[in-house]
C-alpha positions as CSV (number, residue, x, y, z in Angstrom):
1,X,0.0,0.0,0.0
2,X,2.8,2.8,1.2
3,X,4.4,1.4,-2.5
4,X,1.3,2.6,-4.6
5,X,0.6,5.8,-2.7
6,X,4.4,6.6,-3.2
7,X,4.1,6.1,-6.7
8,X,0.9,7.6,-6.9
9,X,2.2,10.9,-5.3
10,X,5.3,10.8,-8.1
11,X,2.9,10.6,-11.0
12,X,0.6,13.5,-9.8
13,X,4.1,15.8,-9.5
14,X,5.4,14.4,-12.8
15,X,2.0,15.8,-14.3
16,X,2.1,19.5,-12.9
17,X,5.9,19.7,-14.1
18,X,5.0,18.8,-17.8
19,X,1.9,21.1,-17.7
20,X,3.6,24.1,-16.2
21,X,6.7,23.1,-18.7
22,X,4.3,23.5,-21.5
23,X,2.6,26.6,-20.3
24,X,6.1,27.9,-20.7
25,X,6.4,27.0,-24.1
26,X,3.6,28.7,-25.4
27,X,4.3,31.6,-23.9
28,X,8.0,31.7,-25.5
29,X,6.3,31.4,-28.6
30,X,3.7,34.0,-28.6
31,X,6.7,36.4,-27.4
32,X,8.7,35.5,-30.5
33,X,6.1,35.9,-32.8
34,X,5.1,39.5,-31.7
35,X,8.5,41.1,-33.4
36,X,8.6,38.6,-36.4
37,X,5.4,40.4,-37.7
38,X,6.6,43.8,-36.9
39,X,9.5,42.6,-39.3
40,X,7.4,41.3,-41.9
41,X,5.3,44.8,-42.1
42,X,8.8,46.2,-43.9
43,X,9.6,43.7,-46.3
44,X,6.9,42.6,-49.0
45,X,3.4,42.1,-49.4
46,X,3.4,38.9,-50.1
47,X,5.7,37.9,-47.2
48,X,3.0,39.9,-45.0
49,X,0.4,37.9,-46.2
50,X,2.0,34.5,-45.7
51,X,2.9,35.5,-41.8
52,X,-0.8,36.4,-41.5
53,X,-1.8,33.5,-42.8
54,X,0.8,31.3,-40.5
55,X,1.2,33.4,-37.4
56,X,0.7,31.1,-35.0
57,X,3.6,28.9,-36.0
58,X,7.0,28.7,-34.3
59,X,9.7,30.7,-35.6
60,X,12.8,30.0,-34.1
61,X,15.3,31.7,-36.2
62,X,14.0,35.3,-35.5
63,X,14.3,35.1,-31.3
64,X,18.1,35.0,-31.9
65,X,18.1,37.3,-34.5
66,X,16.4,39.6,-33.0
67,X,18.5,39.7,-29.9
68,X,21.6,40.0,-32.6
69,X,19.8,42.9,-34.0
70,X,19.5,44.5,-30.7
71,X,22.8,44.0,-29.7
72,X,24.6,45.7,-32.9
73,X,23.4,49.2,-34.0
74,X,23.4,49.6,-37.3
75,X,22.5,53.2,-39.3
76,X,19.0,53.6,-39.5
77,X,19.3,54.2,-43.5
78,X,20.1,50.7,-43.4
79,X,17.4,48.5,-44.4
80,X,17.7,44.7,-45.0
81,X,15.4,42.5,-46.4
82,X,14.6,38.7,-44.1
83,X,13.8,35.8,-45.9
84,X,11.5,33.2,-44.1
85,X,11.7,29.7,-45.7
86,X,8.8,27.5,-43.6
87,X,8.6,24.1,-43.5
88,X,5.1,22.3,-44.3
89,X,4.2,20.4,-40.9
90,X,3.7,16.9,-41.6
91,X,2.1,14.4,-39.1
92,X,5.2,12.1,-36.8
93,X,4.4,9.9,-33.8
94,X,5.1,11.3,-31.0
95,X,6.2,8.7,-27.7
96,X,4.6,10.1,-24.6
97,X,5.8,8.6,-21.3
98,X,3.2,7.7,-18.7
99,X,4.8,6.8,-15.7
100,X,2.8,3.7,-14.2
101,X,3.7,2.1,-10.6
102,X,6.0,-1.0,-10.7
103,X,5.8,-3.0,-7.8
104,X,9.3,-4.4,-7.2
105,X,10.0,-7.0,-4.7
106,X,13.0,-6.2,-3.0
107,X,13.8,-9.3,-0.3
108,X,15.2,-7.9,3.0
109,X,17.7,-10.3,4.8
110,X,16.2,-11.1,8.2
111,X,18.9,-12.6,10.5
112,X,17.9,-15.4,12.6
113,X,20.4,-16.1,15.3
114,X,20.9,-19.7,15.0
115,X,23.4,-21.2,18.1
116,X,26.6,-23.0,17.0
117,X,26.6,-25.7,17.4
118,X,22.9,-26.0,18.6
119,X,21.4,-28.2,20.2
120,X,18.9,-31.2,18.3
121,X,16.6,-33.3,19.9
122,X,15.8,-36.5,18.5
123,X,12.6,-38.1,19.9
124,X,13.3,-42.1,19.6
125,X,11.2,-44.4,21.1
126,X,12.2,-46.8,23.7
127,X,10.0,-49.3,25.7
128,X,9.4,-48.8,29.2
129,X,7.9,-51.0,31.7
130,X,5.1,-49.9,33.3
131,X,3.9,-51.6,36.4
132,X,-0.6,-52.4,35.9
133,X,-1.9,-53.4,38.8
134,X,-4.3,-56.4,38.5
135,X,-6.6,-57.6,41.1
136,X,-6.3,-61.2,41.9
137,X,-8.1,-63.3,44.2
138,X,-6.7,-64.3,47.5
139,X,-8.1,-67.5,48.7
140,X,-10.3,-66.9,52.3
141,X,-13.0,-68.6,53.6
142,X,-16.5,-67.5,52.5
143,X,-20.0,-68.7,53.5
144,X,-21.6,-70.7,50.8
145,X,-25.1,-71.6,50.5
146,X,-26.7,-75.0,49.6
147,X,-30.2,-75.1,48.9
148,X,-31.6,-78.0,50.8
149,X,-34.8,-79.2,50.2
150,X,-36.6,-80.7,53.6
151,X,-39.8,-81.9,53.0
152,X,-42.3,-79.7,55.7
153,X,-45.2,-82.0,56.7
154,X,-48.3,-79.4,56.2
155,X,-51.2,-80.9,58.2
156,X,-54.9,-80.2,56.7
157,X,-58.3,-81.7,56.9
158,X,-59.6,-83.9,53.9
159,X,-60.9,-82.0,51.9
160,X,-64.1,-82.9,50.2
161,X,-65.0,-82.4,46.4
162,X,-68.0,-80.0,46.1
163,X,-69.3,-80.5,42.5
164,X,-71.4,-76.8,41.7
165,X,-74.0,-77.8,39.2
166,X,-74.3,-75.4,36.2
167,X,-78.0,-75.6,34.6
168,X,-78.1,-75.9,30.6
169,X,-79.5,-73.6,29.6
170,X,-79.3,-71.4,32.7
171,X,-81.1,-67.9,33.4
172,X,-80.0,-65.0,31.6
173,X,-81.5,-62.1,33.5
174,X,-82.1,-58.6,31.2
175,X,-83.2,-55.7,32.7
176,X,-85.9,-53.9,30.2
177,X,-86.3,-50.6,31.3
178,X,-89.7,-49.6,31.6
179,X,-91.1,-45.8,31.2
180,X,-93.0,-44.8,33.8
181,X,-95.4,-42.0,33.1
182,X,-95.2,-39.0,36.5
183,X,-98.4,-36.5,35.9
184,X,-96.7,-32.7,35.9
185,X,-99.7,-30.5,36.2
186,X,-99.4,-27.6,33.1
187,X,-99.1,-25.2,33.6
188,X,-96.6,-25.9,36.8
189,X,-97.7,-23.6,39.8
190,X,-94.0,-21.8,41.2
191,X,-93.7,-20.2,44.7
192,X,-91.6,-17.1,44.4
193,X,-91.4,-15.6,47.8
194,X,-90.9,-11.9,46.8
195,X,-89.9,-9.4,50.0
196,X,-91.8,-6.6,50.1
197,X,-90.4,-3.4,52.5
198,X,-92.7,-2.4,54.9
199,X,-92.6,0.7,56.8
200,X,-93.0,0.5,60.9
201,X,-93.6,3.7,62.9
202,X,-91.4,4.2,65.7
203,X,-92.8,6.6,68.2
204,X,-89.7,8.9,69.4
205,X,-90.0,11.6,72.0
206,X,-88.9,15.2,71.1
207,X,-86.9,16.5,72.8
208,X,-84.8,13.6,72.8
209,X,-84.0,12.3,76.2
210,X,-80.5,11.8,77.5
211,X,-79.6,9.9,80.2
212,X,-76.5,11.2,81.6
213,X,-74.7,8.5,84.2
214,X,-72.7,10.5,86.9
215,X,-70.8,8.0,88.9
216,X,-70.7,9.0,93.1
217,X,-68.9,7.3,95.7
218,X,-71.2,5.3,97.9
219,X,-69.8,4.6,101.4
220,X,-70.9,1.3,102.6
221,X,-70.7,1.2,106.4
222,X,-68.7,-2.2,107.9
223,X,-69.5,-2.9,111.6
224,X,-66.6,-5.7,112.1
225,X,-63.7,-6.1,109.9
226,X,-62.5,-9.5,108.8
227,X,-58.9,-10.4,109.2
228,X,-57.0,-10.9,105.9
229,X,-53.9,-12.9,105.9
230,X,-50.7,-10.9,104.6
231,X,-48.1,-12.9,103.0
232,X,-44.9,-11.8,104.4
233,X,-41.3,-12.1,103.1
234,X,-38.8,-15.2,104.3
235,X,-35.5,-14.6,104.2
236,X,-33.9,-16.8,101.5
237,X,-30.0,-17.6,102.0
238,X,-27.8,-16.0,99.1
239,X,-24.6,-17.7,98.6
240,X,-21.8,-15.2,98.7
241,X,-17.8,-16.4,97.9
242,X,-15.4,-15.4,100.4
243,X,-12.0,-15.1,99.4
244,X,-10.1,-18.2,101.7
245,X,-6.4,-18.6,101.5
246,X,-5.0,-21.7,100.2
247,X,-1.4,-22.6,101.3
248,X,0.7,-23.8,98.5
249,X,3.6,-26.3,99.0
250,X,6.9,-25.5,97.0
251,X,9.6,-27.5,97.0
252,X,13.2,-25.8,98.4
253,X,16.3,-26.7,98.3
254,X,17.6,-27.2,101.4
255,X,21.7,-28.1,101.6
256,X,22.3,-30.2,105.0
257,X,26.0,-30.4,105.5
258,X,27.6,-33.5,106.2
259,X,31.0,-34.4,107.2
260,X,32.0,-37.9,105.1
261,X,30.5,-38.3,101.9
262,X,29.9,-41.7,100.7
263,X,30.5,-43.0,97.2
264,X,27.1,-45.2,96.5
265,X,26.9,-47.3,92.9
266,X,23.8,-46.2,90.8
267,X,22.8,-48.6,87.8
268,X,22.4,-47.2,84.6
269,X,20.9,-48.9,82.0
270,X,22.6,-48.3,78.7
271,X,20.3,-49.6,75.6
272,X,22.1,-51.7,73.1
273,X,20.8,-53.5,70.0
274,X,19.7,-57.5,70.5
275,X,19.9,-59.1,67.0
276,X,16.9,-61.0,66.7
277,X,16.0,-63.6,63.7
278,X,12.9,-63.3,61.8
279,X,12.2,-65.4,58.4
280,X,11.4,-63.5,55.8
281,X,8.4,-63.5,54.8
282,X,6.2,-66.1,56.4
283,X,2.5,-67.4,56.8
284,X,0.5,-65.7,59.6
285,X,-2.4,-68.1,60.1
286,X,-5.6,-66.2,60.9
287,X,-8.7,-67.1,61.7
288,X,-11.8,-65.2,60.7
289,X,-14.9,-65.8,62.6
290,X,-17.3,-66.4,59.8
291,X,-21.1,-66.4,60.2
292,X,-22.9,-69.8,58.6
293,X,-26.5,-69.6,57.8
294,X,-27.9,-73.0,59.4
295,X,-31.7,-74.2,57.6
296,X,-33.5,-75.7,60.5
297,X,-36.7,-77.2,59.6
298,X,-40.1,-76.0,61.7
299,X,-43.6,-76.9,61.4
300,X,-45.8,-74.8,59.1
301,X,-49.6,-74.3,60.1
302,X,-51.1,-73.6,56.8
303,X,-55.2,-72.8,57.8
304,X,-57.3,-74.9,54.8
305,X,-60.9,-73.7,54.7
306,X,-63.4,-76.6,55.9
307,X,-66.1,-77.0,53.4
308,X,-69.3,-75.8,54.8
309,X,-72.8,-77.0,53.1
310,X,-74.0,-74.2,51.0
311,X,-77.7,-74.5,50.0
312,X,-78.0,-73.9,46.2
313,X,-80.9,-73.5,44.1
314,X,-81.4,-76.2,41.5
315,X,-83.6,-75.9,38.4
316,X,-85.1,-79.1,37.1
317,X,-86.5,-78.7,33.4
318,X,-89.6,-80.3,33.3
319,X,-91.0,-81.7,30.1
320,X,-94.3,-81.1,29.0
321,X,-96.2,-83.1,25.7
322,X,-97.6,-80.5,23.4
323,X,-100.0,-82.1,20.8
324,X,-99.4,-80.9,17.2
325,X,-101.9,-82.0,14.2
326,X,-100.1,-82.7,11.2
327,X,-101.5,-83.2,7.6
328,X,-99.2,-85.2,5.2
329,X,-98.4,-83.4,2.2
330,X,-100.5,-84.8,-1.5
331,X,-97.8,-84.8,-4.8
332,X,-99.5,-84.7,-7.8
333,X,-98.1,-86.1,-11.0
334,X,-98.0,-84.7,-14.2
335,X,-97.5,-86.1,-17.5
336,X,-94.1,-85.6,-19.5
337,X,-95.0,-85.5,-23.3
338,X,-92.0,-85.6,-25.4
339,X,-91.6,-82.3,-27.8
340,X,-91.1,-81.3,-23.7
341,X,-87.2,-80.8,-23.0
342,X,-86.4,-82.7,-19.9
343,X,-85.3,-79.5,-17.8
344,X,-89.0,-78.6,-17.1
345,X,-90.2,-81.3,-14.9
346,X,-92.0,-80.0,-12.5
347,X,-93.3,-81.7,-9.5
348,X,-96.1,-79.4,-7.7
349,X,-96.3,-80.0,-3.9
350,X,-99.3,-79.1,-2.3
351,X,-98.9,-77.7,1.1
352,X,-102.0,-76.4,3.5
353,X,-100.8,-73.7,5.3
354,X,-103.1,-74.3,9.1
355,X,-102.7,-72.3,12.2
356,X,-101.6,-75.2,14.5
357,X,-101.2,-73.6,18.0
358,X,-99.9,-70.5,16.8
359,X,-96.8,-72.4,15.2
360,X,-96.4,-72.3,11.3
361,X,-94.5,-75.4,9.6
């Protein structure tokens, strides 16, 4: 970025030199060509007429003459004729530089400081042992339980088969709602208790009277007083400390001079190390009070239900002889000619249709 603005900056001032450099130019030229016509007044017409035509072309050779004229002063009665031989302008390429930002990469040393020697660490791998800890069972006693089946003599009465008779078919009951009619008179007569204000007089006297309670004291006159029992106080012992001094017994030296002193041997026991031999390692026997579940058998009084008689209802169908009249039925036959086809036999089969009983057949 600091590359492009740089170059940026460059081509703007590049720019304003060649535009004030041309500015310069023109204004060279419009000086020169101010005393080149005042030359071309004196000589001939035609001459005039050609730098009218062409005035605003450059005319180089007539700045420095001009300056040689005004250096050396001739006689005025001097006059001299210029020639002007112009050149016809003819189209050239012309190579115009526009300066366009390059960016060049320029590599910049950047010094590392590298120790030497220095140091290089090589990661190779190596086994190591590592130590897993993996439970394993110790052998110890442990309570194990047998299943033991005792046979438990169960003592019950005999019980006796009770066969519950089932009647086929048996009673179905259905319950057949019945509508039952309830008379409501129309229309229906409704009690509506409506409260109705009604206004008591209430004699009051006027002026109101107010009754005004004045409290007096009223001596009631006692002929013999009655004793009243007075509680009074009992003294009540309050424990109080009382400082009481307290004789302390310290020990003091006391020296009691004596003529002879008598050496007198006091033993000293001096502890010393007793080697004693222990193997290394070696079985401790221990043993573990372990609780054993013991099955004793025990009479089990399992209460059986005695059968009590239970009075049940039994239904008996009873069979009852129903006379039906029965007419046998009459077939009539019918001839089979033979221009017939066999399919429309026909056998009719008379059947009286009677009201036997109210059962049809």
């Amino acid at each position: 970025m600091k590359l492009l603005r740089s170059a940026s900056l460059l081509a703007l001032v590049l720019l304003l030199a060649i535009s004030t450099r041309a500015e310069d130019e023109k204004a060279v030229e419009t000086k020169s060509a101010e005393p080149a016509k005042e030359g071309a007044e004196e000589s001939s017409a035609p001459a005039a007429a050609a730098d009218n035509s062409d005035s605003t072309k450059t005319k180089r050779g007539l700045h420095h003459f001009e300056d040689y004229h005004h250096s050396y002063h001739h006689p005025i009665h001097e006059e001299k004729t210029l020639t002007i031989i112009k050149k016809i302008p003819e189209p050239y390429p012309v190579e115009k530089h526009v300066h366009v930002p390059v960016e060049k990469h320029i590599p910049v040393p950047i010094k590392v400081k590298v120790p030497k020697p220095y140091p290089v660490v090589k990661h190779v791998p190596y086994e190591v042992k590592e130590i897993v800890k993996v439970p394993h069972e110790i052998p110890a006693p442990y309570p194990v339980e047998k299943k033991v089946p005792v046979p438990v003599h169960v003592h019950y009465d005999r019980p006796v088969p009770v066969k519950v008779y089932v009647p086929a078919p048996y009673p179905v009951e259905k319950k057949v709602h019945v509508p039952v009619k309830v008379h409501v008179p129309a229309p229906y007569p409704v009690e509506k208790k409506v409260h109705v204000p009604v206004k008591v007089h209430v004699h009051v006297d006027k002026p109101y009277p107010v009754e005004k309670i004045v409290h007096y004291p009223v001596k009631v006159p006692v002929e013999k007083p009655v004793p009243y029992h007075v509680e009074k106080p009992v003294p009540y012992h309050v424990e109080k400390p009382v400082p009481v001094p307290v004789i302390k017994k310290v020990p003091v030296p006391v020296h009691v001079p004596y003529d002879n002193p008598v050496p007198v041997h006091v033993e000293k026991p001096v502890p010393y190390e007793v080697k004693v031999h222990v193997p290394a390692p070696y079985p401790v026997i221990k043993e573990i009070p372990v609780k054993v579940e013991k099955h004793v058998p025990y009479p089990v009084k399992v209460p059986v239900e005695k059968p009590v008689a239970v009075h049940i209802e039994k239904h008996v169908p009873e069979y009852h002889e129903k006379h039906i009249s029965y007419k046998e039925p009459v077939f009539v036959h019918k001839e089979i000619h033979e221009h017939e086809p066999a399919h429309h036999e026909e056998y009719h089969h008379e059947e009286s249709h009677h009201d036997f009983g109210g059962h049809e057949h």
